[in-house]
C-alpha positions as CSV (number, residue, x, y, z in Angstrom):
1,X,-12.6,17.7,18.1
2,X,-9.4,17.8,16.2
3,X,-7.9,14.2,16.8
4,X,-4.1,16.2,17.1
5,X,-5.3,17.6,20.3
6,X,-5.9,14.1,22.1
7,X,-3.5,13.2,24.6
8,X,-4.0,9.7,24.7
9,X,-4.3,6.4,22.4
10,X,-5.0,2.4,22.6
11,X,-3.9,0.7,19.6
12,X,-3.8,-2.7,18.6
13,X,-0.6,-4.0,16.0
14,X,-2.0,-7.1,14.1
15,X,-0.3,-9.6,11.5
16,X,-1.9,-9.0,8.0
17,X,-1.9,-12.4,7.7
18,X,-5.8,-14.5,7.8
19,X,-5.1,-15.6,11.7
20,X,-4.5,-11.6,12.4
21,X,-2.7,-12.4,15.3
22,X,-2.3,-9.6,17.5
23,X,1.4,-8.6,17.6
24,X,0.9,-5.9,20.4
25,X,-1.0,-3.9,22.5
26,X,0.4,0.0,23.4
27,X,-0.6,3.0,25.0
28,X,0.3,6.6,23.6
29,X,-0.1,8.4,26.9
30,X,1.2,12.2,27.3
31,X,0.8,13.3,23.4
32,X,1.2,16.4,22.5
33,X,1.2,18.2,19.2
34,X,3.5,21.0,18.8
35,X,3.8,22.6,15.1
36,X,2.3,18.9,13.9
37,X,5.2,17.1,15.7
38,X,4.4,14.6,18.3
39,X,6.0,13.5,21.2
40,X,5.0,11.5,24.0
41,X,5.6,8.0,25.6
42,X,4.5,4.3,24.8
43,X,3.4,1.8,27.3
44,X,2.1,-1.5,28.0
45,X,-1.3,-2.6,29.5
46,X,0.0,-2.1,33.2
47,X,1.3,1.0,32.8
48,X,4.8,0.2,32.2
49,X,7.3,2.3,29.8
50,X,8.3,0.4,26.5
51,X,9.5,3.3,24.1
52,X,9.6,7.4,23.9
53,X,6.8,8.5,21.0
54,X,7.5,10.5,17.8
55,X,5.3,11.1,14.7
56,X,2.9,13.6,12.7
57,X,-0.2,15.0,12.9
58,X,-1.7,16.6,10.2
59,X,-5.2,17.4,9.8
60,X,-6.9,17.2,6.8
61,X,-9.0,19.4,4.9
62,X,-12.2,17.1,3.3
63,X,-15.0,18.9,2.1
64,X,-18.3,18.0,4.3
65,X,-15.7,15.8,6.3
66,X,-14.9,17.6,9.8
67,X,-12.5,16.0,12.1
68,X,-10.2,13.7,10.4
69,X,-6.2,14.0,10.5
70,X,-3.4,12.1,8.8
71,X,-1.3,10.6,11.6
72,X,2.1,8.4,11.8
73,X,3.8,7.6,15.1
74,X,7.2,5.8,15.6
75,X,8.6,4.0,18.1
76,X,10.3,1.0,19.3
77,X,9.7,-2.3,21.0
78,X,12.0,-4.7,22.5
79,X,12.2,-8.1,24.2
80,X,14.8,-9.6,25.9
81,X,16.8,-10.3,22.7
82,X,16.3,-7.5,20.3
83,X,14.5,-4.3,19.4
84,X,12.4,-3.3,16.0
85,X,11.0,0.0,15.7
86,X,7.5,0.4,14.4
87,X,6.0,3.3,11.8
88,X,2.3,3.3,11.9
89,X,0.6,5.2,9.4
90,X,-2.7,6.1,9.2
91,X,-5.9,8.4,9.9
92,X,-7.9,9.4,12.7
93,X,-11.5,10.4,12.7
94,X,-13.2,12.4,15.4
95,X,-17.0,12.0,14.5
96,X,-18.6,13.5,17.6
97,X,-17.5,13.8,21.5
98,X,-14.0,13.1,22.7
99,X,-13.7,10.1,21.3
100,X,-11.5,9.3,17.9
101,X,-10.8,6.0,15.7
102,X,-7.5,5.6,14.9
103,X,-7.3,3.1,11.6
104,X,-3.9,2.2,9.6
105,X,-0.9,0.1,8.6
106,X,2.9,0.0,10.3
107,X,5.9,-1.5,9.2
108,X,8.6,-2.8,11.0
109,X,12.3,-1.8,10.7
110,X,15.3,-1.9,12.0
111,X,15.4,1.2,13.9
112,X,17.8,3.9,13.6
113,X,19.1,7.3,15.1
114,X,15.7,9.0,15.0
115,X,13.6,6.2,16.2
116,X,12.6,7.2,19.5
117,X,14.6,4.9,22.4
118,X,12.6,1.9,24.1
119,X,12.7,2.7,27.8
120,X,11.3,-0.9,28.4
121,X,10.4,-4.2,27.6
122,X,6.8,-5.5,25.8
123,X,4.7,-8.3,27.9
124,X,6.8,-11.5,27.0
125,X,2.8,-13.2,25.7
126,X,4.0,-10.9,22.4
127,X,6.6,-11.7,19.6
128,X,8.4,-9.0,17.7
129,X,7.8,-8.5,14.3
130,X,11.1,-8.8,11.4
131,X,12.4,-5.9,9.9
132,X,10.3,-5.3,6.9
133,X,7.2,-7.3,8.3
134,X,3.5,-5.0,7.3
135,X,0.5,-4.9,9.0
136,X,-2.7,-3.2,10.0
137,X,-3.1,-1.1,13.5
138,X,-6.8,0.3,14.6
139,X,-7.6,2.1,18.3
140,X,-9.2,5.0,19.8
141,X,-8.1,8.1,21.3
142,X,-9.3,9.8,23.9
């Protein structure tokens, strides 16, 4: 299965940093692909709306390598203070069943016009990350 075709995603944001402390926990729910563009919405662990979704999916051609895809999603998170958008990049690998592993970096930035809009707030247990703070991301889609 083509990992652009899933329409949902749990991944974690940590620090690069030896504790790896997890900066946040989202939920892609609603994705869809259109022309490799994606679109869809970001939430927390109870369901709640933090940011709209944008991105890229591209899948990849790998000799003896089925089911991979080169994938980046923006968005934005926010606390009661502030907002920082998020770029994660990375690649997703369908190796049987509907399942797919989602592994990568992100980067944090001060977001501008076409980073999608936070439509909520992120769990107060998590601290934003600075503008130009790296890191790594994993999850699953499904």
């Amino acid at each position: 299965m083509d990992p652009c075709s899933l329409p949902e995603w749990d991944i974690s944001i940590f620090r690069p940093d030896p504790t790896g402390v997890l900066i946040a926990r989202v939920f892609f729910r609603n994705v869809k692909v259109t022309f490799g563009i994606i679109r869809g919405d970001v939430q927390d662990v109870s369901g709640n709306p933090i940011s709209d979704l944008g991105g890229l999916c591209v899948p990849l051609v790998v000799p003896n390598v089925s089911e991979i895809s080169h994938m980046t999603f923006l968005f934005r998170l926010k606390d009661a203070s502030s907002e920082i958008g998020i770029f994660l990049m990375g690649h997703a690998f369908t190796p049987t069943g509907p399942k797919a592993t989602f592994t990568g970096g992100w980067l944090a930035h001060g977001p501008g016009v076409d980073t999608p809009e936070a439509t909520g707030a992120i769990p107060a247990a998590f601290l934003l990350p600075g503008s130009g703070d790296t890191g790594s991301s994993t999850g699953s889609g499904t």
